[in-house]
C-alpha positions as CSV (number, residue, x, y, z in Angstrom):
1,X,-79.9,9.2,12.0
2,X,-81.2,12.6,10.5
3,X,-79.4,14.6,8.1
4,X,-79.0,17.5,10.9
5,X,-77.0,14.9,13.4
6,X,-75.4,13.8,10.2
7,X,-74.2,17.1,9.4
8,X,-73.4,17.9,12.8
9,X,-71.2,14.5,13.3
10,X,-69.3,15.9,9.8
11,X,-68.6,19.1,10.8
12,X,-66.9,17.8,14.3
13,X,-65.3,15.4,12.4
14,X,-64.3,17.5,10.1
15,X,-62.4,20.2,12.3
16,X,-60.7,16.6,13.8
17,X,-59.3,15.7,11.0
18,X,-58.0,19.2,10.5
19,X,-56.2,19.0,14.1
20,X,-54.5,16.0,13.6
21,X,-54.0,17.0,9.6
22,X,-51.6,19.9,11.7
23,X,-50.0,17.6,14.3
24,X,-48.8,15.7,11.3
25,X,-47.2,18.7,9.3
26,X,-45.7,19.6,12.9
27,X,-44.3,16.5,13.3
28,X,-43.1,16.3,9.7
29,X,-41.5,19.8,10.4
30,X,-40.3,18.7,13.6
31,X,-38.5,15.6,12.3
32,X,-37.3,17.2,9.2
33,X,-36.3,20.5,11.6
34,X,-33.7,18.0,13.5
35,X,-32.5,15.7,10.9
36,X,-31.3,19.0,9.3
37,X,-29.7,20.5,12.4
38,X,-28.0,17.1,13.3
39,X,-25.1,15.8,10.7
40,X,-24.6,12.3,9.8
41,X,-21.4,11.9,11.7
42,X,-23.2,13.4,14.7
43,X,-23.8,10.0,16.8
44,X,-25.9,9.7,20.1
45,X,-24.7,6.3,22.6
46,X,-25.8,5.8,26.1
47,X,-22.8,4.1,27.6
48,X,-22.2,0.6,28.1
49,X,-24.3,0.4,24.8
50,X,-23.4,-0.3,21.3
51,X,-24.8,-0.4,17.5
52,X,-23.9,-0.8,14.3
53,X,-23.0,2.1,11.8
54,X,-22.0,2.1,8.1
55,X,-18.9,4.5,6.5
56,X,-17.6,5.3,2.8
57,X,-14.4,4.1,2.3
58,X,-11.6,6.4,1.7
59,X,-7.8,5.5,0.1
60,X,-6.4,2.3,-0.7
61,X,-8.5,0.3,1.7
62,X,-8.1,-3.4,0.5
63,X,-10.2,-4.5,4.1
64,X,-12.5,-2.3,6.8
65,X,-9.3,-3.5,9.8
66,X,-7.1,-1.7,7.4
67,X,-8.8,2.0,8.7
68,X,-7.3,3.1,11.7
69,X,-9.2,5.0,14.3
70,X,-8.4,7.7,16.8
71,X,-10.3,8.1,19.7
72,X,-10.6,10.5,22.6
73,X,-11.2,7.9,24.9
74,X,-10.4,4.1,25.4
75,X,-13.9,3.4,26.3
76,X,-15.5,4.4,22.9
77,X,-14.2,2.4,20.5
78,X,-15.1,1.3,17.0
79,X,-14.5,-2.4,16.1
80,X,-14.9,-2.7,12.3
81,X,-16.3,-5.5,10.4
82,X,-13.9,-7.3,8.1
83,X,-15.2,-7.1,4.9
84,X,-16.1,-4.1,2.5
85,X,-19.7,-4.1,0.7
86,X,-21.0,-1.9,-2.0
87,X,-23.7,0.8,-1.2
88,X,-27.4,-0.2,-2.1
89,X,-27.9,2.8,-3.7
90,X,-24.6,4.0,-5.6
91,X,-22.7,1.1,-4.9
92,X,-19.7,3.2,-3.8
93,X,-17.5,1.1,-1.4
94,X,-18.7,1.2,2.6
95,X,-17.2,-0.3,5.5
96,X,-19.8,-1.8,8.5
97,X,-18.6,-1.3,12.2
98,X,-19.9,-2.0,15.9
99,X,-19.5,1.5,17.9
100,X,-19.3,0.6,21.2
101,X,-19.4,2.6,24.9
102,X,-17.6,1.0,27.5
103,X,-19.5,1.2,31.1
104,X,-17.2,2.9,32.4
105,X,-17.3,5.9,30.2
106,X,-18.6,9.3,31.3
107,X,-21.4,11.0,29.6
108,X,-20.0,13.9,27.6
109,X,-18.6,14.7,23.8
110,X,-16.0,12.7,22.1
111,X,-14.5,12.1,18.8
112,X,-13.8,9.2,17.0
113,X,-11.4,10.2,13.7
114,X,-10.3,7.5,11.2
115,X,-7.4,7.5,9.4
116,X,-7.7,5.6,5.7
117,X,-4.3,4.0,4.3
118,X,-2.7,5.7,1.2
119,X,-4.8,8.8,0.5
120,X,-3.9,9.8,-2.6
121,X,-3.0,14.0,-2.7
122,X,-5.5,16.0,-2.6
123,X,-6.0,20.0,-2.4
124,X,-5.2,21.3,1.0
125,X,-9.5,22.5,1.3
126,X,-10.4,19.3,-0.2
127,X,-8.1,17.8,2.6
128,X,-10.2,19.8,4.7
129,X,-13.7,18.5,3.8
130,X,-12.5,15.0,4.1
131,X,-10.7,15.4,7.4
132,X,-14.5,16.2,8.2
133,X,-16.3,13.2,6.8
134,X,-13.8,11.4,8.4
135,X,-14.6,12.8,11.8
136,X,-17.2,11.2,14.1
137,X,-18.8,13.5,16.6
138,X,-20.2,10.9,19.4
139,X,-22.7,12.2,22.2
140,X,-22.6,9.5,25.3
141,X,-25.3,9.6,28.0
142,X,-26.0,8.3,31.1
143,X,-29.4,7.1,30.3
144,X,-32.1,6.9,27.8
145,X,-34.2,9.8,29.5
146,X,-30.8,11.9,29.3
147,X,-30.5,10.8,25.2
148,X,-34.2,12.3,25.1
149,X,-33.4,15.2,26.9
150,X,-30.7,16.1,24.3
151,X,-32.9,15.3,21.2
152,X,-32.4,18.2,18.8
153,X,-36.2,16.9,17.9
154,X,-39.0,18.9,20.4
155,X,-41.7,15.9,19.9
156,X,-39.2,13.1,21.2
157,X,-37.7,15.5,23.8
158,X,-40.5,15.9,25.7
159,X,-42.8,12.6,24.8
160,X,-40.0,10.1,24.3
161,X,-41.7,9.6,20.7
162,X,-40.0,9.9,17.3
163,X,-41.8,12.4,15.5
164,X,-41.7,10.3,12.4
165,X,-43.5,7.7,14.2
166,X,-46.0,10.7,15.5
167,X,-46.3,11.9,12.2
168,X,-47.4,8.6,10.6
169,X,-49.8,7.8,13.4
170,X,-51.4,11.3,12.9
171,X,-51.7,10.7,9.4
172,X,-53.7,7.8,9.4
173,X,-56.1,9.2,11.3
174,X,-56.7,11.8,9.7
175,X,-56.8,9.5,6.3
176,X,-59.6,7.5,8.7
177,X,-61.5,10.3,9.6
178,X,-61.3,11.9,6.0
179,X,-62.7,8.4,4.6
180,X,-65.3,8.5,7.6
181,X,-66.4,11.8,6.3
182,X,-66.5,11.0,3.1
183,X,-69.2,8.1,3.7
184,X,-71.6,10.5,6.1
185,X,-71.5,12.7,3.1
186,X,-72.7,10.3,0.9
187,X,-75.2,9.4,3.0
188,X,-76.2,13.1,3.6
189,X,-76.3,13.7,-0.2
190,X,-78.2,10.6,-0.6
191,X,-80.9,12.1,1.9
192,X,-80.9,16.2,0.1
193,X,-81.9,14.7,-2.9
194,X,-84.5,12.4,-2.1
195,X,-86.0,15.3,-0.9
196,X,-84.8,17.8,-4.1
197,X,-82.0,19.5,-2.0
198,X,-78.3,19.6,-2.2
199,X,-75.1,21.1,-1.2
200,X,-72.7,23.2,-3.3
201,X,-69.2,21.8,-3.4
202,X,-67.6,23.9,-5.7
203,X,-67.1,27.3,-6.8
204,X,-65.3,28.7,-9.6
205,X,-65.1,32.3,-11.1
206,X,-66.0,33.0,-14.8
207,X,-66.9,35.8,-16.8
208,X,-69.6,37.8,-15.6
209,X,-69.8,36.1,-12.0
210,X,-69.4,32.7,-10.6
211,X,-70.2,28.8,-11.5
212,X,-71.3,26.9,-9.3
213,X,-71.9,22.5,-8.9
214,X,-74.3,20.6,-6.9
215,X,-75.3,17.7,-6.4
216,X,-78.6,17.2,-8.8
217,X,-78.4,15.1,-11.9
218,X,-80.7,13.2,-14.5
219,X,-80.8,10.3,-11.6
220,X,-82.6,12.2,-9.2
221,X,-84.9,13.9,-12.2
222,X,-83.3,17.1,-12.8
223,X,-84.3,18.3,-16.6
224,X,-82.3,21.2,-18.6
225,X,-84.4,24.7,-17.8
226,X,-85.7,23.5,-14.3
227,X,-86.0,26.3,-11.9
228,X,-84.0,25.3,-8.5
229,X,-83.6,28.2,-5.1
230,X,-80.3,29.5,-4.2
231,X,-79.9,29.5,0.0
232,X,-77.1,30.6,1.8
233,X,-76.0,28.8,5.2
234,X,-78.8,30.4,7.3
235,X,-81.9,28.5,4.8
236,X,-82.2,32.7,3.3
237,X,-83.4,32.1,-0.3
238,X,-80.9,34.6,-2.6
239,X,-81.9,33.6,-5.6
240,X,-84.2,31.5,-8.4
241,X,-81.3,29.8,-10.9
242,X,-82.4,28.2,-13.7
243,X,-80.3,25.0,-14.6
244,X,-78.2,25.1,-17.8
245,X,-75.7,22.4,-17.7
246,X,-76.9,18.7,-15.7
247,X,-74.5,15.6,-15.6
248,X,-75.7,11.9,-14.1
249,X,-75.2,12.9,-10.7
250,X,-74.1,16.5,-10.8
251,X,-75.0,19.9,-12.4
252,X,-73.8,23.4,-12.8
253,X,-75.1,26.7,-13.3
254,X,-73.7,30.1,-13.4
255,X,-74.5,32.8,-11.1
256,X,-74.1,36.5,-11.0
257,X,-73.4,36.7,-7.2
258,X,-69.9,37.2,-5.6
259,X,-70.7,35.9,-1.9
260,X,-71.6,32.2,-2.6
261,X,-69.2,29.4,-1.3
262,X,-69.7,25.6,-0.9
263,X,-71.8,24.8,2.0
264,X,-74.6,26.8,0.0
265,X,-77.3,24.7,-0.7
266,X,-79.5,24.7,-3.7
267,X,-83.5,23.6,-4.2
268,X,-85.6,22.0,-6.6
269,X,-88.4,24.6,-6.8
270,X,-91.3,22.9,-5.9
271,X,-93.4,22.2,-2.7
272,X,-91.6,18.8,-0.8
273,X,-88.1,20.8,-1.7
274,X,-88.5,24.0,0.2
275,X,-88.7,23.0,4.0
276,X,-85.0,23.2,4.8
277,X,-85.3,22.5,8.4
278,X,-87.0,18.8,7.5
């Protein structure tokens, strides 16, 4: 394959990887977006369902069946396991319990509140913020298309997809195509310089102008003082450079021009090196 199909098959690839590159932020911002809008004790069920979920414990609680719990209906109801554990991460006390929707529940909003034994006094607002902690919004629907349709999250609303799971799968192909791009520029790097060419991939400003680094070393038999042609993106010589500082596989040289940017290519000045359509 030429160096012109090469590039061609980079630069496609290239505004690929930039797509899905977005569809993964979006679906990081998405997910994020409605894990922030949705609180912890905000619970979606489809009824006749059940699953587990995991509580702090609160008050004198010697076992989990020690917590009562008031519901709004006797449909939903939450059937504790016995024993406490310690968290994984704190290891503050937690309780484990099986929320369950009877089939016979309608969908609609309920409320589970627990009641821990022998809360010790506490300020009437810090009363408050418990009270909240200890009360369990739970969101029941008929169906799992009905669940989706009530996702806070716009990805799994309308695809059915967590956006987490979006997010990953986006990512590793743009991680894919960025390694895929990577080796068709080597390969087109490879190709310049056989021929004495090669692209600019970076650009920094100095004083006086700008610095710029290709890729010419001592391994493709670049020597300190050799003239090499500036071209822009059309193949437009702007300018003879004379090389100043050469690495193994790269070298740099400063430039008195403000409108150069990576994609530039530069030229061993001599006759095999100045065809740039070859």
């Amino acid at each position: 394959m030429d160096k012109n199909r090469l590039m061609h098959k980079r630069m496609i690839l290239g505004r690929f990887c930039l797509f899905v590159s977005i569809i993964a932020m979006i679906s990081v911002l998405d997910g994020l977006t409605a894990a922030h809008r949705k609180p912890d004790n905000d619970l979606d069920i489809i009824t006749g369902r059940s699953f587990k979920i995991t509580g702090n414990v609160y008050g004198n609680v010697k076992k989990a069946g020690d917590i009562g719990v008031v519901s709004d209906s006797t449909e939903l109801t939450l059937i504790f396991d016995e024993d406490i554990f310690s968290g994984y991460f704190l290891g503050v006390e937690m309780w484990r319990a099986e929320l369950r929707a009877g089939s016979a529940l309608s969908p609609g909003r309920y409320h589970l509140r627990l009641i821990p034994p022998d809360l010790p006094e506490i300020k009437p607002d810090d009363r408050q913020k418990l009270d909240a902690l200890l009360t369990y919004t739970v969101n029941v629907y008929a169906d799992a298309k009905a669940q989706r349709q009530g996702s806070l999250s716009l990805i799994n609303r309308y695809t059915g997809v967590s956006p987490w799971f979006t997010a990953i799968g986006f990512f590793l192909m743009a991680v894919s195509t960025g390694a895929w791009i990577f080796v068709i520029s080597g390969k087109i790097e490879a190709d310049l310089a056989e021929q004495g060419f090669a692209e600019i991939y970076r650009v920094i400003k100095n004083a006086g102008g700008l610095e710029i680094f290709f890729g010419l070393g001592k391994c493709h038999g670049l020597e300190a003082g050799e003239k090499i042609g500036l071209f822009n993106a059309s193949g437009d010589l702007l300018k003879e450079l004379v090389v100043e500082t050469i690495g193994k596989e790269t070298s740099s040289v400063k430039v008195d021009l403000l409108n150069i940017r990576p994609g530039f290519m530069v030229a061993r000045m001599n006759p095999s090196a100045m065809n740039l359509s070859s």
